[in-house]
C-alpha positions as CSV (number, residue, x, y, z in Angstrom):
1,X,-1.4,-6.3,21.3
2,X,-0.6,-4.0,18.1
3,X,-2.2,-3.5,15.4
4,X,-0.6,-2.3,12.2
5,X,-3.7,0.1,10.7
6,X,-3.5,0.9,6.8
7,X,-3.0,4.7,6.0
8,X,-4.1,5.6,2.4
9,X,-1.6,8.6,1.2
10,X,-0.6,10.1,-1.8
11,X,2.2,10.5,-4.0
12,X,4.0,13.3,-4.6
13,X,2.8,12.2,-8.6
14,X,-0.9,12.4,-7.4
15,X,-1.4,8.5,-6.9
16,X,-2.9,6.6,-4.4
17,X,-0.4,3.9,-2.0
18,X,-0.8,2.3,0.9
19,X,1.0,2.1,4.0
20,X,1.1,-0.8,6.1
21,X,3.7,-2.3,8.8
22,X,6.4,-0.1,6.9
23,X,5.7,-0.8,3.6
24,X,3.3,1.1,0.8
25,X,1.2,-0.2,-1.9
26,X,0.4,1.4,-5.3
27,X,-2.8,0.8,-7.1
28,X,-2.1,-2.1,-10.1
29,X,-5.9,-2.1,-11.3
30,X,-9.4,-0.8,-10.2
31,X,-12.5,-2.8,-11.0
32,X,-15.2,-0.8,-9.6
33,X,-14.9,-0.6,-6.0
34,X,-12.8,-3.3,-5.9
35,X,-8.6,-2.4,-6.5
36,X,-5.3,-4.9,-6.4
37,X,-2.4,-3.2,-5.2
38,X,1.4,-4.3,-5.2
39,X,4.2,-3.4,-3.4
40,X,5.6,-0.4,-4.3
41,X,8.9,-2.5,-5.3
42,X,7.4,-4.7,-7.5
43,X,9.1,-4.1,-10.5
44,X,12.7,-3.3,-9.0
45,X,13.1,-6.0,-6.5
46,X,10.1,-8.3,-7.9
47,X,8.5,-8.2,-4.7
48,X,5.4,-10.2,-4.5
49,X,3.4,-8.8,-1.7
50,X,-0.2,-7.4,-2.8
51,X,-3.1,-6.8,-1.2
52,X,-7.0,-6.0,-2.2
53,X,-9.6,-4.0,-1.4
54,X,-12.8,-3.4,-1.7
55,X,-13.6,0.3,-1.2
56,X,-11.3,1.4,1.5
57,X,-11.2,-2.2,3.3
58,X,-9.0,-4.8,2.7
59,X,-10.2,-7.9,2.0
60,X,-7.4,-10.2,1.2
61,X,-3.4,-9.9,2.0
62,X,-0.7,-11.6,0.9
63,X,2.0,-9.4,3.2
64,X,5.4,-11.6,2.8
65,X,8.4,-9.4,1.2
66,X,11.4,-10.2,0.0
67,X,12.6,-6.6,1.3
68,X,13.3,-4.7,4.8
69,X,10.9,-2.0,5.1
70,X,12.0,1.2,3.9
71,X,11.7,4.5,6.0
72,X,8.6,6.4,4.8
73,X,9.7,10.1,3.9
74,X,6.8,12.0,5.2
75,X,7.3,15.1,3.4
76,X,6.3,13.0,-0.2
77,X,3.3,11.8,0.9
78,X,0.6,13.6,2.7
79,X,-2.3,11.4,4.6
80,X,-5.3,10.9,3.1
81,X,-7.5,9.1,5.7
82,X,-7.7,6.2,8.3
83,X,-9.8,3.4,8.0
């Protein structure tokens, strides 16, 4: 069985995304620990995946695009950290 694990990476702007099953997540809002994050192409294909966390967990997913994934260019984004 395979399991898709979450890499936190940042933006060659300095920002936080996610990656996950071929797609990345930017930050919307921060509440403490807790963050909601939407797809990266939210606003220019109105895609309504997002996903929270609390910390550096996720908590809830909602992981339906209306996208193919898009080949991560490793050389904008460096790795943060696994959870």
């Amino acid at each position: 069985m395979y399991i898709d694990y979450p890499e936190f990476l940042t933006s060659q702007n300095g920002k936080r995304m996610i990656s996950l099953g071929g797609y990345t997540f930017v930050c919307q809002t921060t509440m403490g620990q807790k963050a909601r994050w939407w797809c990266s192409t939210h606003h220019k294909k109105q895609c309504r995946a997002v996903l929270h966390t609390l910390g550096d967990e996720i908590v809830y997913i909602r992981n339906e695009h209306n996208h193919a994934k898009k080949q991560m260019n490793t050389a904008i984004a460096t790795i943060s950290y696994l959870v």
